[in-house]
TIRO-2110 file (N, C-alpha, C; in Angstrom, 1 decimal):
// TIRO-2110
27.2, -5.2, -7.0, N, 1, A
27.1, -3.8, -6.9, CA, 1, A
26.7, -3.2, -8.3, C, 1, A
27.5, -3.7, -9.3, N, 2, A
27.1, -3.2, -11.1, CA, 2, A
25.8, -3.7, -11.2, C, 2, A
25.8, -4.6, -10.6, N, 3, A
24.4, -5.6, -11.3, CA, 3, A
23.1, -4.7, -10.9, C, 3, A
23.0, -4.5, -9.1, N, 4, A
22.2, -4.0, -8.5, CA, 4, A
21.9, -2.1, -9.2, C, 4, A
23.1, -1.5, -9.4, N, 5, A
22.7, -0.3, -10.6, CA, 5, A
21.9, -0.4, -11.4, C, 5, A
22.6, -1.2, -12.6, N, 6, A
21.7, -1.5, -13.5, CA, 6, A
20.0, -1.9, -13.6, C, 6, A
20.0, -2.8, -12.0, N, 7, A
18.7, -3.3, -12.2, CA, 7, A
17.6, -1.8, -11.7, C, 7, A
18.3, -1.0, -10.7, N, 8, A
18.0, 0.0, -10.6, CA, 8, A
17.5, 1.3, -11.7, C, 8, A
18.7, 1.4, -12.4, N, 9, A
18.3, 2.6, -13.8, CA, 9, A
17.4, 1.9, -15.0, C, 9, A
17.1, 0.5, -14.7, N, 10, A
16.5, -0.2, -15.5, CA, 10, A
14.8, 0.1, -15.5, C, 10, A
14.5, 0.4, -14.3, N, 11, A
13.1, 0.4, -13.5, CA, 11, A
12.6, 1.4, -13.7, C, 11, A
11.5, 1.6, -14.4, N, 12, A
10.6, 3.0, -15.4, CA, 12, A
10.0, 3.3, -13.5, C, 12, A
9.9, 4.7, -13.9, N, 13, A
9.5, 5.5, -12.5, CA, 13, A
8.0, 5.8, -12.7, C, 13, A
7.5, 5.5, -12.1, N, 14, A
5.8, 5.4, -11.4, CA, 14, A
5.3, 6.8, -11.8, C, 14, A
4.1, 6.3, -13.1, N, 15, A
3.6, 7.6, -13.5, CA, 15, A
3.0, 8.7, -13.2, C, 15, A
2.9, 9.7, -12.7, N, 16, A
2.9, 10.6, -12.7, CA, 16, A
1.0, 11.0, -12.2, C, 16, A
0.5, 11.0, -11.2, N, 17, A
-1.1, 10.9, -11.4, CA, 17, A
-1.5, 12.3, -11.0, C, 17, A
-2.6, 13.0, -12.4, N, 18, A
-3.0, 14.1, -11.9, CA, 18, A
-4.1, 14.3, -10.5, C, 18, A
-4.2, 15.3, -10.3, N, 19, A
-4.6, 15.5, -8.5, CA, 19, A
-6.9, 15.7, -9.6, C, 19, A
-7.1, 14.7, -8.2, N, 20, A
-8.5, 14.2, -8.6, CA, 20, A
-9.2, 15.7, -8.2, C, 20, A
-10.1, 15.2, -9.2, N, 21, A
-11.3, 16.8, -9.0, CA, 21, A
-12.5, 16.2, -9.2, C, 21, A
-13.4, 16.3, -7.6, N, 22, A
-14.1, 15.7, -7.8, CA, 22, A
-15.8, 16.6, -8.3, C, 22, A
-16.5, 16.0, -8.8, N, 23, A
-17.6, 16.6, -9.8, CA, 23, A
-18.6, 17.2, -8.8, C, 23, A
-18.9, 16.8, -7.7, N, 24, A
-20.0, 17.0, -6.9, CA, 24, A
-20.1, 18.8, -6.4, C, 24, A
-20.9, 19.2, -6.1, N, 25, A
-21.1, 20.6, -5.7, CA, 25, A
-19.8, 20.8, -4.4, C, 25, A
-19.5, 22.1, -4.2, N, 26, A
-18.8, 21.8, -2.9, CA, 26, A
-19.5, 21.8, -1.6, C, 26, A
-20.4, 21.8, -1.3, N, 27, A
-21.0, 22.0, -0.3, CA, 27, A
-21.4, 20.3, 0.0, C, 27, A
-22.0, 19.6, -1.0, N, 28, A
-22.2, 17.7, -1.0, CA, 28, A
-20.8, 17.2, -0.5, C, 28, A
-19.7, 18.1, -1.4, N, 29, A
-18.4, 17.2, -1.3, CA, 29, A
-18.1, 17.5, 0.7, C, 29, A
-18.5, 18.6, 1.2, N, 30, A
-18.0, 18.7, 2.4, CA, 30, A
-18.6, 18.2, 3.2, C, 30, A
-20.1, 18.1, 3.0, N, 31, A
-21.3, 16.9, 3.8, CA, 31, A
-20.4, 15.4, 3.5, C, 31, A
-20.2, 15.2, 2.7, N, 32, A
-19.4, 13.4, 2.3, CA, 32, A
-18.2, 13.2, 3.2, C, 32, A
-17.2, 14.6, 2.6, N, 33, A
-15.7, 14.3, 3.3, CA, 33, A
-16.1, 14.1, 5.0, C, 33, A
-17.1, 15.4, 5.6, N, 34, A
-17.2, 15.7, 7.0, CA, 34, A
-17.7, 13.9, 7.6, C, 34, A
-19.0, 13.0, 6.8, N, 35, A
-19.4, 12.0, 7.1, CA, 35, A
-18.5, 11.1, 7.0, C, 35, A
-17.5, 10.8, 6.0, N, 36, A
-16.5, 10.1, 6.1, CA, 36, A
-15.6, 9.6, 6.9, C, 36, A
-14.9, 11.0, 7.3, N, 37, A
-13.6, 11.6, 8.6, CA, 37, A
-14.6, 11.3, 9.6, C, 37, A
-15.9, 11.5, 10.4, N, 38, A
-15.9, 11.4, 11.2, CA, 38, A
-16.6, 9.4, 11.3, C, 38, A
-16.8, 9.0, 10.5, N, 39, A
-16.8, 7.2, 10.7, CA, 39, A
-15.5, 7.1, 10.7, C, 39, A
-14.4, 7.1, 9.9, N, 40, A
-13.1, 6.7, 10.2, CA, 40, A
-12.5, 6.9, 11.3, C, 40, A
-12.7, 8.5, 12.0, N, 41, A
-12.0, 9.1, 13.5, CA, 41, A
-13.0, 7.9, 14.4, C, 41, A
-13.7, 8.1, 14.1, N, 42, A
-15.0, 7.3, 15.6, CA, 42, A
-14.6, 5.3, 15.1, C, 42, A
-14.7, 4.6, 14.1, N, 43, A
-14.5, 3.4, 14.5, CA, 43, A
-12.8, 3.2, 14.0, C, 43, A
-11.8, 3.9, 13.7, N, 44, A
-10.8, 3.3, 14.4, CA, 44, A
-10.1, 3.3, 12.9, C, 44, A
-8.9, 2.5, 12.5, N, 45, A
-8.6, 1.9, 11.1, CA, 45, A
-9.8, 1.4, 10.1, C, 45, A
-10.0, 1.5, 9.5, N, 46, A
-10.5, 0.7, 8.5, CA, 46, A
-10.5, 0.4, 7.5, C, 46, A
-10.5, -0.4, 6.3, N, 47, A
-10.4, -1.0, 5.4, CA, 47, A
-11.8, -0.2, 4.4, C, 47, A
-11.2, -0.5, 3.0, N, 48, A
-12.4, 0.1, 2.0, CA, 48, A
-13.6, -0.3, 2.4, C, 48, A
-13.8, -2.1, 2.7, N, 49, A
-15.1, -2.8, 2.8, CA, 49, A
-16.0, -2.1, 4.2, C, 49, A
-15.0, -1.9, 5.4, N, 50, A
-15.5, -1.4, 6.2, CA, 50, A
-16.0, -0.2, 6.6, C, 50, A
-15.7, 0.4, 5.6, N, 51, A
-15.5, 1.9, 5.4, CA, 51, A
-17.1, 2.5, 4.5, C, 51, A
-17.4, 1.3, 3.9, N, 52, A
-18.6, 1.5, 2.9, CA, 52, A
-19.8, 0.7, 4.1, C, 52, A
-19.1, -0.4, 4.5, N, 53, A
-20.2, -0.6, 5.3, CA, 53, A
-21.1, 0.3, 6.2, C, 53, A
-20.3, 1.1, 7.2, N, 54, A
-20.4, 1.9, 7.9, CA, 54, A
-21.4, 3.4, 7.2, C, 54, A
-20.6, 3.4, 5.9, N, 55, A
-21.6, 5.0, 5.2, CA, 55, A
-22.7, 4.3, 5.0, C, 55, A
-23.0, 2.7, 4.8, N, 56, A
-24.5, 2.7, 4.0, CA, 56, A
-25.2, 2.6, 5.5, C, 56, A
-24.7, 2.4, 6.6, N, 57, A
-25.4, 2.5, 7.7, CA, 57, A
-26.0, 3.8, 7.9, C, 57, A
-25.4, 4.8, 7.2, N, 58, A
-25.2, 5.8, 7.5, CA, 58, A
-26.5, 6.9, 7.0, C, 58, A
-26.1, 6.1, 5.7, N, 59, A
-27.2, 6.8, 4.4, CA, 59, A
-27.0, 7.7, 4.3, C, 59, A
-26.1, 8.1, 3.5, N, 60, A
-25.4, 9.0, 3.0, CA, 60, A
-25.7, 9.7, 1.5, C, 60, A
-26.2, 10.3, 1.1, N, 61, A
-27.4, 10.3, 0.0, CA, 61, A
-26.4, 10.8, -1.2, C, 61, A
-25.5, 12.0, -1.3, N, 62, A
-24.1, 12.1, -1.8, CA, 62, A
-23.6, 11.2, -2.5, C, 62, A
-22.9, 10.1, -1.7, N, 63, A
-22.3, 9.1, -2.3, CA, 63, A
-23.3, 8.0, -3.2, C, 63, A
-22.8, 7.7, -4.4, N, 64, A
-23.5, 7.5, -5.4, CA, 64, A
-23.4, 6.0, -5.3, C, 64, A
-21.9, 5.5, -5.1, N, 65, A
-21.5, 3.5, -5.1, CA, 65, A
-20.1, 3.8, -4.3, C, 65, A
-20.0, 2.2, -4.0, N, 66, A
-18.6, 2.3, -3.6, CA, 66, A
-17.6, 2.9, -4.5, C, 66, A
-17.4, 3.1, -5.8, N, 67, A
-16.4, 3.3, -6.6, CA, 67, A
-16.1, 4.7, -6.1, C, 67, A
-17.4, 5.3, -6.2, N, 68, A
-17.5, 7.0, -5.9, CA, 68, A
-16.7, 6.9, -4.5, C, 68, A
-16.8, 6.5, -3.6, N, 69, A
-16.8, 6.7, -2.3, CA, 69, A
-14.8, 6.2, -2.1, C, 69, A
-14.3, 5.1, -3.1, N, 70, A
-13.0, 5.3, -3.3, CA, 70, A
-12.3, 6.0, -3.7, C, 70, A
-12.6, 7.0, -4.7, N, 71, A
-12.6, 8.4, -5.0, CA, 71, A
-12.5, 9.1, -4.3, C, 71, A
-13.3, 9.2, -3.6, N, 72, A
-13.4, 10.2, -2.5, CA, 72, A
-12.0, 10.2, -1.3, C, 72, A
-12.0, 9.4, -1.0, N, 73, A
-11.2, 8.6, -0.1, CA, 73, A
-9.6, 9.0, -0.4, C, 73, A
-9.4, 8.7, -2.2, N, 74, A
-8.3, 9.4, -2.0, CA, 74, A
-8.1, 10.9, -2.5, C, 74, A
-9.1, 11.5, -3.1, N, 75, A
-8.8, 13.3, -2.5, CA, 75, A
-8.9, 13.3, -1.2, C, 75, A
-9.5, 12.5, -0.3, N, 76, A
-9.1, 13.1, 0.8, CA, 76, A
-7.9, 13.0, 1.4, C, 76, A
-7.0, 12.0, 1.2, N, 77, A
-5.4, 11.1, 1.0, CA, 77, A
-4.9, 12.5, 0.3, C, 77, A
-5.1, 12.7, -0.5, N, 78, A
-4.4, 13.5, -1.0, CA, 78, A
-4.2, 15.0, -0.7, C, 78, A
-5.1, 15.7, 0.3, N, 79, A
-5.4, 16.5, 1.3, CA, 79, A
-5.2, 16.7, 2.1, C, 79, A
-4.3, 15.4, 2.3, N, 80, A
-4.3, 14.8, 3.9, CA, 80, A
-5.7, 15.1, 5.1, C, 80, A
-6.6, 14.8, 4.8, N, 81, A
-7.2, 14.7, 5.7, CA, 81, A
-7.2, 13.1, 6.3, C, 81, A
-6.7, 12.1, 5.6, N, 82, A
-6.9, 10.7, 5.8, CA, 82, A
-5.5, 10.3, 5.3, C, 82, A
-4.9, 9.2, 6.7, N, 83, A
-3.8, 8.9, 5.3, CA, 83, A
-4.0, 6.6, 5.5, C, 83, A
-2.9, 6.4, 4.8, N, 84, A
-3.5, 4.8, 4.9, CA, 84, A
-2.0, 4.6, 5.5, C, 84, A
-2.6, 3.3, 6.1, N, 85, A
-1.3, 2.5, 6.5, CA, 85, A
-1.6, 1.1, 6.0, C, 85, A
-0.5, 0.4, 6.4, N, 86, A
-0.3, -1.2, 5.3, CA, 86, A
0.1, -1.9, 6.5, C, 86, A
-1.2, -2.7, 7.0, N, 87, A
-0.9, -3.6, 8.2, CA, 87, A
-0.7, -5.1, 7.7, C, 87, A
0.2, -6.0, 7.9, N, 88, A
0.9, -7.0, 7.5, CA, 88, A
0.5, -8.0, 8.2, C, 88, A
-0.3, -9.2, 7.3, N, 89, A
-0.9, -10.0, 8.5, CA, 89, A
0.0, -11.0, 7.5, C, 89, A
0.8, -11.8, 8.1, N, 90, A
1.3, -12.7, 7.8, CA, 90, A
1.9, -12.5, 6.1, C, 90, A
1.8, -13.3, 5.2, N, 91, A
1.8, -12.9, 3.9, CA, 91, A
1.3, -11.9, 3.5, C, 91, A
0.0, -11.7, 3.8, N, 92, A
-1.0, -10.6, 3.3, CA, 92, A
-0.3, -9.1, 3.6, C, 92, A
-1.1, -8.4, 2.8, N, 93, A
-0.9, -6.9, 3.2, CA, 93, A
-2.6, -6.3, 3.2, C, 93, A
-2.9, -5.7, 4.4, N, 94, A
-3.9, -4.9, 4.7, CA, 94, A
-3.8, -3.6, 4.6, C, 94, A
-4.8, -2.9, 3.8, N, 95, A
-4.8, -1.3, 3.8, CA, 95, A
-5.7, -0.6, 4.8, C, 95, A
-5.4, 0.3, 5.4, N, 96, A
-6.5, 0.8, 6.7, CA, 96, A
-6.3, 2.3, 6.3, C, 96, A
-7.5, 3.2, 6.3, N, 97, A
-7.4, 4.2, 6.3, CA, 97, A
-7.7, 4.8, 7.4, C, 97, A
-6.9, 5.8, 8.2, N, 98, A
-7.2, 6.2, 9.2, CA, 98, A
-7.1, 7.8, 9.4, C, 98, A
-7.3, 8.7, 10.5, N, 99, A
-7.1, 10.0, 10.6, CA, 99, A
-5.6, 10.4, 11.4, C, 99, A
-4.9, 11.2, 10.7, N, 100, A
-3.4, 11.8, 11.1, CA, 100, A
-3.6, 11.2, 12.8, C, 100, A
-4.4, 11.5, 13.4, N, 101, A
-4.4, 11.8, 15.1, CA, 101, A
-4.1, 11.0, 15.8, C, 101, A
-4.5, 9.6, 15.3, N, 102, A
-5.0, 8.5, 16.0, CA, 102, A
-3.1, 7.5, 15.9, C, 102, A
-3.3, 7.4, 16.6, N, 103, A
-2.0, 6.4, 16.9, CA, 103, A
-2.2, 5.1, 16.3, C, 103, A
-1.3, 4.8, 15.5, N, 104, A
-1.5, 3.2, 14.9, CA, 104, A
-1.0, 2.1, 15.2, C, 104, A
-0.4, 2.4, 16.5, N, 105, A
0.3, 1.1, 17.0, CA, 105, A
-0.5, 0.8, 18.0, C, 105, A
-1.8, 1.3, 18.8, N, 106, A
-2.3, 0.6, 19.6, CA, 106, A
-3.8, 0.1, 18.9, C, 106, A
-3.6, 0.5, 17.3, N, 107, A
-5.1, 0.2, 16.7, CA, 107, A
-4.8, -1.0, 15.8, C, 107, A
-3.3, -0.4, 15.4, N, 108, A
-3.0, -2.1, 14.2, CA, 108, A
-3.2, -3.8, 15.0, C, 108, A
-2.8, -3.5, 16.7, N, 109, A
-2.7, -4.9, 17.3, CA, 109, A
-4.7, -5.5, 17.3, C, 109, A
-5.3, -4.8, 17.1, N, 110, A
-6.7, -5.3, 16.8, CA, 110, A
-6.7, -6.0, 15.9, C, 110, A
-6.7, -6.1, 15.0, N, 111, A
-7.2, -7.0, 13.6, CA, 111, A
-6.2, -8.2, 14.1, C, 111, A
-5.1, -8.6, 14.6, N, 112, A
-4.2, -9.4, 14.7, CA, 112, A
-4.7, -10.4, 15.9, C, 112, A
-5.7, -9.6, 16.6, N, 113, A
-6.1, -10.2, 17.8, CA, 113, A
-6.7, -10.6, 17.4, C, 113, A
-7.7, -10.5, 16.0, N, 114, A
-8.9, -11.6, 16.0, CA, 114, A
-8.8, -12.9, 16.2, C, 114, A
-7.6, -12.8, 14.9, N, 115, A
-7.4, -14.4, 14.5, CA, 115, A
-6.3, -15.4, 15.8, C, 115, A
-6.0, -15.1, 17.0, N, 116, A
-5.7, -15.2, 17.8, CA, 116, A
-6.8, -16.1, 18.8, C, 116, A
-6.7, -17.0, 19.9, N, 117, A
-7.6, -17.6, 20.7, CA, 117, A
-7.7, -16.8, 22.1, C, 117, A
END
């Protein structure tokens, strides 16, 4: 019990991150966020990799690289327009970003079915 305190009050608290402001006009940022939300609502969870794949299908003229497009991703997290969940494959931990609406317990058992026969 002392020990578990200690290890406790010992642990520096997670700094502090200012809220992102992103550079683009507002009108680009709402064309991006609007193309974003609506690939994530329409194919389901997805992952950063899939999430870029999908906008460059998309051609999205806005988004500059993926890095930009991570950015983006979390003002919108931070907006809540998008939020993430942490799907657990085994050892691993998977990040999915998805939209508030969508139920994640009938979308997480997908990725798990892949690797399945």
């Amino acid at each position: 019990m002392f020990a578990t305190a200690i290890r406790y009050l010992a642990k520096k608290p997670k700094p502090k991150l200012k809220p992102i402001e992103l550079n683009t006009p507002p009108e680009q940022t709402q064309t991006i966020t609007r193309v974003i939300f609506d690939i994530v609502k329409e194919h389901g969870p997805l992952t950063i990799a899939d999430t870029w794949e999908h906008v460059k299908g998309v051609g999205l003229r806005g988004l500059t690289s993926k890095r930009h497009m991570k950015i983006v991703l979390r003002w919108m997290r931070e907006r809540q327009k998008l939020k993430m969940i942490c799907n657990h494959i085994g050892p691993h931990k998977q990040f999915l970003y998805t939209t508030w609406f969508t139920r994640p317990n009938m979308k997480l058992s997908k990725p798990g079915s892949d690797s399945s026969p």
